[in-house]
Kinemage of the C-alpha trace (Angstrom):
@kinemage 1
@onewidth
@group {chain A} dominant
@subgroup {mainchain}
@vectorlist {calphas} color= white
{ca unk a 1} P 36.057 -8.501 20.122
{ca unk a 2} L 34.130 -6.991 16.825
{ca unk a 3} L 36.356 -4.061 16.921
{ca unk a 4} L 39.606 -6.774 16.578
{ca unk a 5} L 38.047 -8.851 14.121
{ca unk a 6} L 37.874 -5.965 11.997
{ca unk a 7} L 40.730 -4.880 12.742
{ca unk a 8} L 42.138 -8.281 11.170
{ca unk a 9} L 40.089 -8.459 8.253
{ca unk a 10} L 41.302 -5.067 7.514
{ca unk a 11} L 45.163 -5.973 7.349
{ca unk a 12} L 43.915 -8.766 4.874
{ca unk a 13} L 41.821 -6.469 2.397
{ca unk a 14} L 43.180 -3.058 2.135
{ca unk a 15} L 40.344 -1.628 1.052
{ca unk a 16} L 37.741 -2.351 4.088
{ca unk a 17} L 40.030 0.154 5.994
{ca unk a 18} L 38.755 2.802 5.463
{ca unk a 19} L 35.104 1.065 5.860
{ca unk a 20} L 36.463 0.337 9.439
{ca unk a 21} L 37.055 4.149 10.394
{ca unk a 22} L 33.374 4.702 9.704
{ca unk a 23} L 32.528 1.685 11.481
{ca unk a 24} L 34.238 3.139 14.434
{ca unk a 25} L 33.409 6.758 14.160
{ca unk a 26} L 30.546 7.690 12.032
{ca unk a 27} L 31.172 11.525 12.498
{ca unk a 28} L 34.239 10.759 10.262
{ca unk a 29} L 32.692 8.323 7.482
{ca unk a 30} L 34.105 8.984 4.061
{ca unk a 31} L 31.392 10.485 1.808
{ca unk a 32} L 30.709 7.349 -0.074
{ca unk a 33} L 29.431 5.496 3.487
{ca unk a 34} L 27.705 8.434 4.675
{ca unk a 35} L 24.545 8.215 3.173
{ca unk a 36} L 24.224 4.509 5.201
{ca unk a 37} L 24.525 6.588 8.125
{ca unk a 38} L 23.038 10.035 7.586
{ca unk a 39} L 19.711 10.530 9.841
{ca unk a 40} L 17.540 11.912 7.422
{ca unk a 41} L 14.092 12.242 8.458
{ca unk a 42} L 11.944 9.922 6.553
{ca unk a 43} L 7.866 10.467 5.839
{ca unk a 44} L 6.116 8.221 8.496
{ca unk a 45} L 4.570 5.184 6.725
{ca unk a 46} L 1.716 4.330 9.953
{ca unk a 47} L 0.243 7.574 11.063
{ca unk a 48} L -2.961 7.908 13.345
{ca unk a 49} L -5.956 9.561 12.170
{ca unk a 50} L -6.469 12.466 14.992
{ca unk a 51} L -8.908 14.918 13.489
{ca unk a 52} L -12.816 14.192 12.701
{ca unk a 53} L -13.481 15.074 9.166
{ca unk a 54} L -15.858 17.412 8.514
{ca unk a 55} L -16.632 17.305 4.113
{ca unk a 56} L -16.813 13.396 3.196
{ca unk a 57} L -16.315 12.039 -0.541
{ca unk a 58} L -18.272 9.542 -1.571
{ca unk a 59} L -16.738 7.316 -4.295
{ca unk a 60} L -18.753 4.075 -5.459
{ca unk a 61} L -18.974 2.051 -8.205
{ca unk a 62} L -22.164 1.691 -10.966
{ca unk a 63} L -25.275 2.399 -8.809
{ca unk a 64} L -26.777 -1.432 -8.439
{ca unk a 65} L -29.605 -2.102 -6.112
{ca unk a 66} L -26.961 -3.256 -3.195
{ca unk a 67} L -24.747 -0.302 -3.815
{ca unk a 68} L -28.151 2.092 -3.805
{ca unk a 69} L -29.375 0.093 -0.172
{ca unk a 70} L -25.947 0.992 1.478
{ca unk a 71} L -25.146 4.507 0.121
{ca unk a 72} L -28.964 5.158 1.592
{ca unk a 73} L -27.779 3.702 5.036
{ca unk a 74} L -24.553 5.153 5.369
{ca unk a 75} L -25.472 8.474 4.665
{ca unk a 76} L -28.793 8.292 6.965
{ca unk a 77} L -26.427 7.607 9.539
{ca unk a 78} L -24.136 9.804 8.971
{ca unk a 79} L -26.670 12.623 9.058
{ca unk a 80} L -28.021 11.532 12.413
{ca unk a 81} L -25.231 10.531 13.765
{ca unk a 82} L -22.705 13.283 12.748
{ca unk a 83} L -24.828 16.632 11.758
{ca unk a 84} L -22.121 18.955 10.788
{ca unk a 85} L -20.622 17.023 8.431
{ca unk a 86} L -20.673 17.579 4.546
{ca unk a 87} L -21.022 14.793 2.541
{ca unk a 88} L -20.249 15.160 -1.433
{ca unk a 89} L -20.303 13.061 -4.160
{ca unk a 90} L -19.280 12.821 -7.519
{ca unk a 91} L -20.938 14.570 -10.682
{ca unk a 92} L -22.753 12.002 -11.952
{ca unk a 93} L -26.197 11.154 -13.127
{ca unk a 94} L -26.415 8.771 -10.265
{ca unk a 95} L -25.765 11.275 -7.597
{ca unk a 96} L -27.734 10.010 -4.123
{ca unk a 97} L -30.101 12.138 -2.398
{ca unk a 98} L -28.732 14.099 0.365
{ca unk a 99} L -25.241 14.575 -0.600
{ca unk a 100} L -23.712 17.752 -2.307
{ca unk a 101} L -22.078 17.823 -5.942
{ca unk a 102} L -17.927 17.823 -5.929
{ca unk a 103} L -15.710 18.664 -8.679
{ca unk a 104} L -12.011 18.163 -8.352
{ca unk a 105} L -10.271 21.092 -7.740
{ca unk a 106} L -13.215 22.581 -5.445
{ca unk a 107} L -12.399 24.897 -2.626
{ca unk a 108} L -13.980 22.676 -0.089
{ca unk a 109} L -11.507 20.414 1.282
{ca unk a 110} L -12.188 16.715 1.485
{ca unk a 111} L -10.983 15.528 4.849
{ca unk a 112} L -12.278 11.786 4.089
{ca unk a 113} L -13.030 9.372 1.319
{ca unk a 114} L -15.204 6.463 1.432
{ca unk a 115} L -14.970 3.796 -1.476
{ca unk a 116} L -17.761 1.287 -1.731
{ca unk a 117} L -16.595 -0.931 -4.321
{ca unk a 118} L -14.168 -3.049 -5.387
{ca unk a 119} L -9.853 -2.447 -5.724
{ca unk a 120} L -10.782 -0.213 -9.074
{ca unk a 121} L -13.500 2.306 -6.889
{ca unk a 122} L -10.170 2.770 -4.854
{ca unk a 123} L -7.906 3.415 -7.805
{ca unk a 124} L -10.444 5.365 -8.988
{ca unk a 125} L -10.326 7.599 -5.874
{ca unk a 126} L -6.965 7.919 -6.244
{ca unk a 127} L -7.361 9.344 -9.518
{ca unk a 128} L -9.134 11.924 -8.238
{ca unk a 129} L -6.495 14.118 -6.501
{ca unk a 130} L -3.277 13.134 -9.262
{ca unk a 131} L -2.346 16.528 -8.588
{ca unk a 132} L -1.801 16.439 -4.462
{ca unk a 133} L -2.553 14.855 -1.885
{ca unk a 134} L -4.894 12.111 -1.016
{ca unk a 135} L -7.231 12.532 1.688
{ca unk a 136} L -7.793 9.733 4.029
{ca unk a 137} L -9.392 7.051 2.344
{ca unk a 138} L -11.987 4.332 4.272
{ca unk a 139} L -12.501 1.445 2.048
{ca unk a 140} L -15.900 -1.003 1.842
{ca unk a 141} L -16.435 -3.641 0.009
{ca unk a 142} L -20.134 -4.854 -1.476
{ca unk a 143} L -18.909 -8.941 -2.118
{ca unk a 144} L -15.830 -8.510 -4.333
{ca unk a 145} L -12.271 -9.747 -2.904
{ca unk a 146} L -9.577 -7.256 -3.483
{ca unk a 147} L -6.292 -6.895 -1.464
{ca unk a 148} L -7.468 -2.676 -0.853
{ca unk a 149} L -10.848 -3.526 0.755
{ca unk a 150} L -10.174 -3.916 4.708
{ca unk a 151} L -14.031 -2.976 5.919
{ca unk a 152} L -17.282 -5.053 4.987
{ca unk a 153} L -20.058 -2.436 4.561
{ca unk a 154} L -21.839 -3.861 7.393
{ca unk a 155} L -19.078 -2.606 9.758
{ca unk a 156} L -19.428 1.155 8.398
{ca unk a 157} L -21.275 2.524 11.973
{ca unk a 158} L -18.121 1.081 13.652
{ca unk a 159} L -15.416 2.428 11.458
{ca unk a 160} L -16.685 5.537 11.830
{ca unk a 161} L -17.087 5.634 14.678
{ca unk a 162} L -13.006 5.123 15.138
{ca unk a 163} L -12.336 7.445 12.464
{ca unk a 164} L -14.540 10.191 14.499
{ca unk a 165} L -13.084 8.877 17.625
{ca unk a 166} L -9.140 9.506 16.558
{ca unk a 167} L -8.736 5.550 17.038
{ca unk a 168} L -8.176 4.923 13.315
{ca unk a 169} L -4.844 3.570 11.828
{ca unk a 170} L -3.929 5.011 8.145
{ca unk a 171} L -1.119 3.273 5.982
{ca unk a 172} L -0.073 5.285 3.660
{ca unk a 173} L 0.062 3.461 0.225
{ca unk a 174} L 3.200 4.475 -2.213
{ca unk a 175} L 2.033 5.828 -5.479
{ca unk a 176} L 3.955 6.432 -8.524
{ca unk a 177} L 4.946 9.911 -10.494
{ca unk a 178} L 5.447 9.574 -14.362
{ca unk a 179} L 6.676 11.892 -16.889
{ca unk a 180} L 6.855 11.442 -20.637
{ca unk a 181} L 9.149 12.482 -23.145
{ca unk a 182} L 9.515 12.985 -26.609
{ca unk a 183} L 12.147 11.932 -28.857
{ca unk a 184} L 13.886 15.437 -27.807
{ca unk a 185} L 13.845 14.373 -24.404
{ca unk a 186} L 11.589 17.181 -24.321
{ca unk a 187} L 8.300 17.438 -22.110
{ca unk a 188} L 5.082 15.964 -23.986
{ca unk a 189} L 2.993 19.380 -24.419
{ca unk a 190} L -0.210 17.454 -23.294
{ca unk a 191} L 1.000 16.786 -20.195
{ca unk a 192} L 0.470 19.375 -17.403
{ca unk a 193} L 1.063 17.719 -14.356
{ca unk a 194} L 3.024 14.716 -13.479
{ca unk a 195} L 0.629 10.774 -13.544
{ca unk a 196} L -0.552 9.747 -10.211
{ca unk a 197} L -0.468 5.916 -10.031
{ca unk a 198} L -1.272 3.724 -7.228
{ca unk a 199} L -0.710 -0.033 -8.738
{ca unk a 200} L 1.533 0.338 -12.034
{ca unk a 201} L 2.710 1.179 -15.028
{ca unk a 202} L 2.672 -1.255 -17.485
{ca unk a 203} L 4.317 -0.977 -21.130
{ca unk a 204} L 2.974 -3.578 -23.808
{ca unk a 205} L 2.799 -4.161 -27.508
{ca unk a 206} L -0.592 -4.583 -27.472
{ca unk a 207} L -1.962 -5.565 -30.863
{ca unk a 208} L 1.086 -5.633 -32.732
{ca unk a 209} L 2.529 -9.020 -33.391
{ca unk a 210} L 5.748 -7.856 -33.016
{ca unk a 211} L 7.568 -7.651 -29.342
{ca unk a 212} L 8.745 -4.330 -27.998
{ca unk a 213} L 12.599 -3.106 -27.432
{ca unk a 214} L 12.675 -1.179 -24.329
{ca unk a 215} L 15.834 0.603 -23.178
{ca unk a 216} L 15.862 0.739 -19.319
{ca unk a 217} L 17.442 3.316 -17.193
{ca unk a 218} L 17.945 3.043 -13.568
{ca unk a 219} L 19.177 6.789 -12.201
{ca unk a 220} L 20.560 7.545 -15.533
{ca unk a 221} L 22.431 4.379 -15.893
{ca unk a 222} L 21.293 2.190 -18.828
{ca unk a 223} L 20.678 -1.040 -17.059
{ca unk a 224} L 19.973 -3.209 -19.962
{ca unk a 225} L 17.908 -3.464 -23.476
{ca unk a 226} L 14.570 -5.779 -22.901
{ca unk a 227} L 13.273 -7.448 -25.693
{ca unk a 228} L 9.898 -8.766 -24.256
{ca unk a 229} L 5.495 -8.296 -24.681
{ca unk a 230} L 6.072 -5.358 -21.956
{ca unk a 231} L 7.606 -3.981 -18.832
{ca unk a 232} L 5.380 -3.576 -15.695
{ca unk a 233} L 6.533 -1.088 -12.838
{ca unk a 234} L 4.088 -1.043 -9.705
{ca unk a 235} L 4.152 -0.243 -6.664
{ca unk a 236} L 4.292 -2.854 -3.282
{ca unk a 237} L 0.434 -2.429 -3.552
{ca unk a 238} L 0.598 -3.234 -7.295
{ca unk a 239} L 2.562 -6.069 -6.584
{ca unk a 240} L -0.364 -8.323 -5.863
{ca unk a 241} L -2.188 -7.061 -9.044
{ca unk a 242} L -0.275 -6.934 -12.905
{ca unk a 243} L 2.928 -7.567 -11.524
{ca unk a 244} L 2.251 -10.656 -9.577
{ca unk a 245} L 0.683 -12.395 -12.733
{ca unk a 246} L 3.403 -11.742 -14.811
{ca unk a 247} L 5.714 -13.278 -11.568
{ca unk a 248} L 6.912 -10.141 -9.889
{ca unk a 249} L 7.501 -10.744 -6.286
{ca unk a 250} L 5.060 -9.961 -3.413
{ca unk a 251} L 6.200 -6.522 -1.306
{ca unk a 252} L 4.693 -5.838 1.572
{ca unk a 253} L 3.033 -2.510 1.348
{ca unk a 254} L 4.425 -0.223 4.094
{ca unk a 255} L 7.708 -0.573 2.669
{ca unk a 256} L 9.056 2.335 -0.190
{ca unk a 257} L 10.000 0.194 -3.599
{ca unk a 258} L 9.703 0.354 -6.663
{ca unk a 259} L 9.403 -3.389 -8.612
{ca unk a 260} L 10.158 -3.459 -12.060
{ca unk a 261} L 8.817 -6.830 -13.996
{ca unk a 262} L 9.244 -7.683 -17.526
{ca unk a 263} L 6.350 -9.110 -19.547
{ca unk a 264} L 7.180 -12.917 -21.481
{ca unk a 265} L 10.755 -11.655 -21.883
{ca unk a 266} L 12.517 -12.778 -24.480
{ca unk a 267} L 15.375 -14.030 -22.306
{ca unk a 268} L 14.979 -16.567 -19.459
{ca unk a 269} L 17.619 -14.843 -16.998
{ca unk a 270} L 15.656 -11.635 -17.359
{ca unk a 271} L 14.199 -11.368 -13.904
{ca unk a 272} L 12.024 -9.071 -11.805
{ca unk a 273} L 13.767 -6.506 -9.442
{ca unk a 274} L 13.090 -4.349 -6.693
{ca unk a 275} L 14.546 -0.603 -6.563
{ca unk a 276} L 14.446 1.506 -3.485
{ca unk a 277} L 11.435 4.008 -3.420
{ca unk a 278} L 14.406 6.851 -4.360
{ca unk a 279} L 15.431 5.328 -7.581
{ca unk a 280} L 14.371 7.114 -10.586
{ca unk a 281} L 13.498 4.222 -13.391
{ca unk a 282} L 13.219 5.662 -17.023
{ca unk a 283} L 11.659 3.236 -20.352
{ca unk a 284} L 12.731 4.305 -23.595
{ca unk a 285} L 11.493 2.640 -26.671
{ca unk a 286} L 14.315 1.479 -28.253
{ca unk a 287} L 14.902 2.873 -31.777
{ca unk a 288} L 15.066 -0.735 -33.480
{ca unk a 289} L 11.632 -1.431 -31.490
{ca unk a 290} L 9.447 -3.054 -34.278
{ca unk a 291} L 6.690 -2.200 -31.989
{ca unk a 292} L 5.330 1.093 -30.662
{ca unk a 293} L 4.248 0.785 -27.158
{ca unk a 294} L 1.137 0.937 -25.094
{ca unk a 295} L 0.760 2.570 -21.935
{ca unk a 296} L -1.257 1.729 -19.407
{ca unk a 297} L -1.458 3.120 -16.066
{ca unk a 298} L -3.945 1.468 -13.299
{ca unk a 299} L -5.836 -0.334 -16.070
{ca unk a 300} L -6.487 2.625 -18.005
{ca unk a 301} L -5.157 3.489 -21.000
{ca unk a 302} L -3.453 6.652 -21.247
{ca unk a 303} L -0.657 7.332 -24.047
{ca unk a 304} L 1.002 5.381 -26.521
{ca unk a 305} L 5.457 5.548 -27.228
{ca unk a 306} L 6.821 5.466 -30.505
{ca unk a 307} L 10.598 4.421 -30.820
{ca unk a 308} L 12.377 7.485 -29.014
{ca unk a 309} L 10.007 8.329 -26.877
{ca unk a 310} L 10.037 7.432 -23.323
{ca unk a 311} L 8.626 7.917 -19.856
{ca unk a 312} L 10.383 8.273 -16.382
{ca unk a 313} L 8.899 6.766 -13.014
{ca unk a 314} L 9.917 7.821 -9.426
{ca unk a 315} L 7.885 7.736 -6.188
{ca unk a 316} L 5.313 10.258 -5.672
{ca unk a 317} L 5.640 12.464 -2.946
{ca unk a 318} L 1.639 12.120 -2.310
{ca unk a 319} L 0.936 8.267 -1.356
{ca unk a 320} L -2.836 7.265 -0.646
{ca unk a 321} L -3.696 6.818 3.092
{ca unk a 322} L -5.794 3.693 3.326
{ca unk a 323} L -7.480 3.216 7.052
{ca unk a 324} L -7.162 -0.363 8.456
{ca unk a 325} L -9.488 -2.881 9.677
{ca unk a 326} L -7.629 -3.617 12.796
{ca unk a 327} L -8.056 0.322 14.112
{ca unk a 328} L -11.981 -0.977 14.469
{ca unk a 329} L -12.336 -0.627 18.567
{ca unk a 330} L -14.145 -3.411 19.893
{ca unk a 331} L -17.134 -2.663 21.720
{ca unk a 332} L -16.610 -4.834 24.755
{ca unk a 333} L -14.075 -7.187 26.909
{ca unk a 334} L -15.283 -10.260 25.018
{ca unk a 335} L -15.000 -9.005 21.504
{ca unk a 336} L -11.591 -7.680 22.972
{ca unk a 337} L -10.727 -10.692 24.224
{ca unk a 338} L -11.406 -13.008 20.779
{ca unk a 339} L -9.244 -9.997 18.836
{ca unk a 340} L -6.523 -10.633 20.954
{ca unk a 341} L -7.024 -14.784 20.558
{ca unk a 342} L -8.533 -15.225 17.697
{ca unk a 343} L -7.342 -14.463 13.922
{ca unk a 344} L -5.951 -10.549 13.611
{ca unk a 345} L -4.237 -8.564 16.230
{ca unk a 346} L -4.990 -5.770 18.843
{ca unk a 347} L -7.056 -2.592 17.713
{ca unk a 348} L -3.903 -0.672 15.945
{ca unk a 349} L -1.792 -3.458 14.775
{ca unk a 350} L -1.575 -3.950 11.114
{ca unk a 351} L -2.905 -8.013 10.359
{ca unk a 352} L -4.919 -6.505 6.815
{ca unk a 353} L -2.148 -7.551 4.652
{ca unk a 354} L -1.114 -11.205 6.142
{ca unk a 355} L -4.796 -12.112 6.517
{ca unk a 356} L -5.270 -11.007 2.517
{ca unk a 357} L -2.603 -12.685 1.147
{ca unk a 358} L -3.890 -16.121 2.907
{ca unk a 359} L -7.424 -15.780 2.435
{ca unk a 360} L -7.290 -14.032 -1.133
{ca unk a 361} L -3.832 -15.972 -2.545
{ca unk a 362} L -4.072 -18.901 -0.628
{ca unk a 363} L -0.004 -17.988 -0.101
{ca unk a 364} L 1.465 -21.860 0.367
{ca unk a 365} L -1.720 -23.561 -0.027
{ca unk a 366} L -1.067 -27.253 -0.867
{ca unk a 367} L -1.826 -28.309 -3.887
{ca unk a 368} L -4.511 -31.029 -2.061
{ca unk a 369} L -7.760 -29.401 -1.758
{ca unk a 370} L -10.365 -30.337 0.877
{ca unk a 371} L -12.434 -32.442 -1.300
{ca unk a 372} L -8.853 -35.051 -2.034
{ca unk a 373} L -8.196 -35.148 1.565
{ca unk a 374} L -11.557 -36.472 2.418
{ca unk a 375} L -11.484 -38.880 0.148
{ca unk a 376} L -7.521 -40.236 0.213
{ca unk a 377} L -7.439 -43.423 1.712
{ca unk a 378} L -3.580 -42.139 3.295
């Protein structure tokens, strides 16, 4: 039946013919379909965590009497509990007792971070390795809300104990590669390696009055001339952070995308879009741009464009693998029992993102809080 109603539509528009052969026979798809069909093998985006690590990074934030209490804990029990393993830390003036000095770059091997912190301890991490890959990365929060913070620190002897276990879940979060040019098109000098970003890039005028004229490419094709305070480009993670404000869509993060978002354009029917993760997006400032432009990448501020000049985004072939609250194994039938119930799924099943945007967004919360509905006489 599909076959003949093709078949029909076909004698009506010429030009689906040929779109019907490949239908038919994808062996014989014209080169313009064949990339729909090709079987490419694509970088998994869930992966399971199957070797214990054996050198730990410690990443935390400024060293505040909680933050001192449970670095102390975890690494008292990660000394009794696991006695071969390494753990390092940054070199800071707050290094804790009991764990070794790491510089990036070191010949040991960091097989795990741990983050205790809030979302920036975790961009922070990220930071870290800009120039490979990410090691597996267990997050825990001290009582800050943040869409990257899946573990409470109280559950740190349990997560753990899955990551030691081979039980624990990784998603691996897309980061962004950036390059910048100069007016040449030529390399900047003081730029060695490519940007590693995990949320965005975000182009603004910052204290200029005037608004900033950004060319935008999309795979070499200009796609249009924005006039606006900025241009944001983040990531599905980073589309809960900068880009959401500024009213970028929500992406859910296992997917590969890249979401560009202007900043108070100047025109109304300037809207945000989504590219797939093998787009290549390049912002040059425009050379009537009244404004030079600010970069800033992950909050930080890192370079600044004058009219010429531009940058080029694309997806990083090193994401950050972020361990999931749901790979926690429960200890017993009854806890068992209340994850399969209760809010969250099974031990393995990603619930980290639907439970954030509800709890942390309030996604479709009515605009009637509590305290109205207990008092409206309907």
């Amino acid at each position: 039946m599909w076959r003949r109603r093709i078949a029909f539509r076909a004698f009506q528009f010429p030009m689906l013919h040929s779109l019907r052969r490949a239908l038919l026979n994808t062996t014989k798809c014209p080169q313009r379909y064949t990339r729909f069909f090709s079987n490419k093998p694509v970088q998994p985006v869930w992966q399971t965590l199957h070797q214990p690590p054996k050198n730990i990074l410690i990443v935390n934030k400024m060293r505040t009497q909680p933050v001192i209490l449970a670095i102390d804990a975890f690494l008292e029990h990660v000394h009794s509990t696991y006695p071969g393993v390494r753990v390092f830390h940054e070199d800071r003036p707050d290094i804790p007792h009991g764990a070794e000095v790491w510089h990036p770059g070191k010949p040991e091997k960091i097989d795990l971070v741990v983050t205790l912190g809030g979302d920036g301890t975790i961009l922070h991490a990220s930071s870290l390795f800009s120039s490979g890959a990410v090691p597996p990365v267990l997050s825990f929060s001290l009582g800050t809300l943040g869409f990257l913070l899946p573990f409470h620190i109280d559950d740190f002897a349990k997560a753990l104990e899955s990551v030691f276990d081979g039980k624990a879940t990784i998603l691996n979060r897309m980061r962004l590669a950036c390059t910048f040019y100069n007016q040449d098109e030529s390399k900047k000098p003081d730029q060695a390696d490519d940007w590693q970003v995990m949320n965005e890039v975000a182009l603004h005028r910052g204290s200029s009055p005037h608004l900033n004229t950004i060319d935008i490419f999309v795979d070499g094709q200009h796609l249009t001339e924005a006039v606006s305070d900025g241009l944001i480009v983040s990531t599905p993670t980073g589309s809960t952070a900068y880009s959401l404000s500024a009213g970028g869509p929500i992406v859910h993060p296992s997917l590969s995308a890249l979401v560009l978002t202007p900043i108070c354009p100047r025109s109304l029917s300037f809207r945000p879009l989504v590219f797939p993760s093998s787009s290549s997006i390049t912002l040059r400032i425009g050379n009537r741009s009244r404004a030079h432009a600010g970069v800033s990448m992950d909050g930080r501020t890192s370079h600044v464009l004058h009219p010429g000049e531009s940058v080029t985004i694309q997806a990083s072939p090193y994401p950050v693998p972020c361990i999931n609250r749901s790979s926690i194994v429960p200890e017993n039938e009854i806890e068992r029992e209340e994850l399969q119930k209760g809010e969250g799924a099974r031990p393995g099943k990603e619930d980290d993102w639907v439970r954030d945007i509800n709890n942390l967004l309030q996604y479709n919360a009515t605009f009637r809080s509590k305290a109205l509905l207990r008092h409206s006489r309907t």
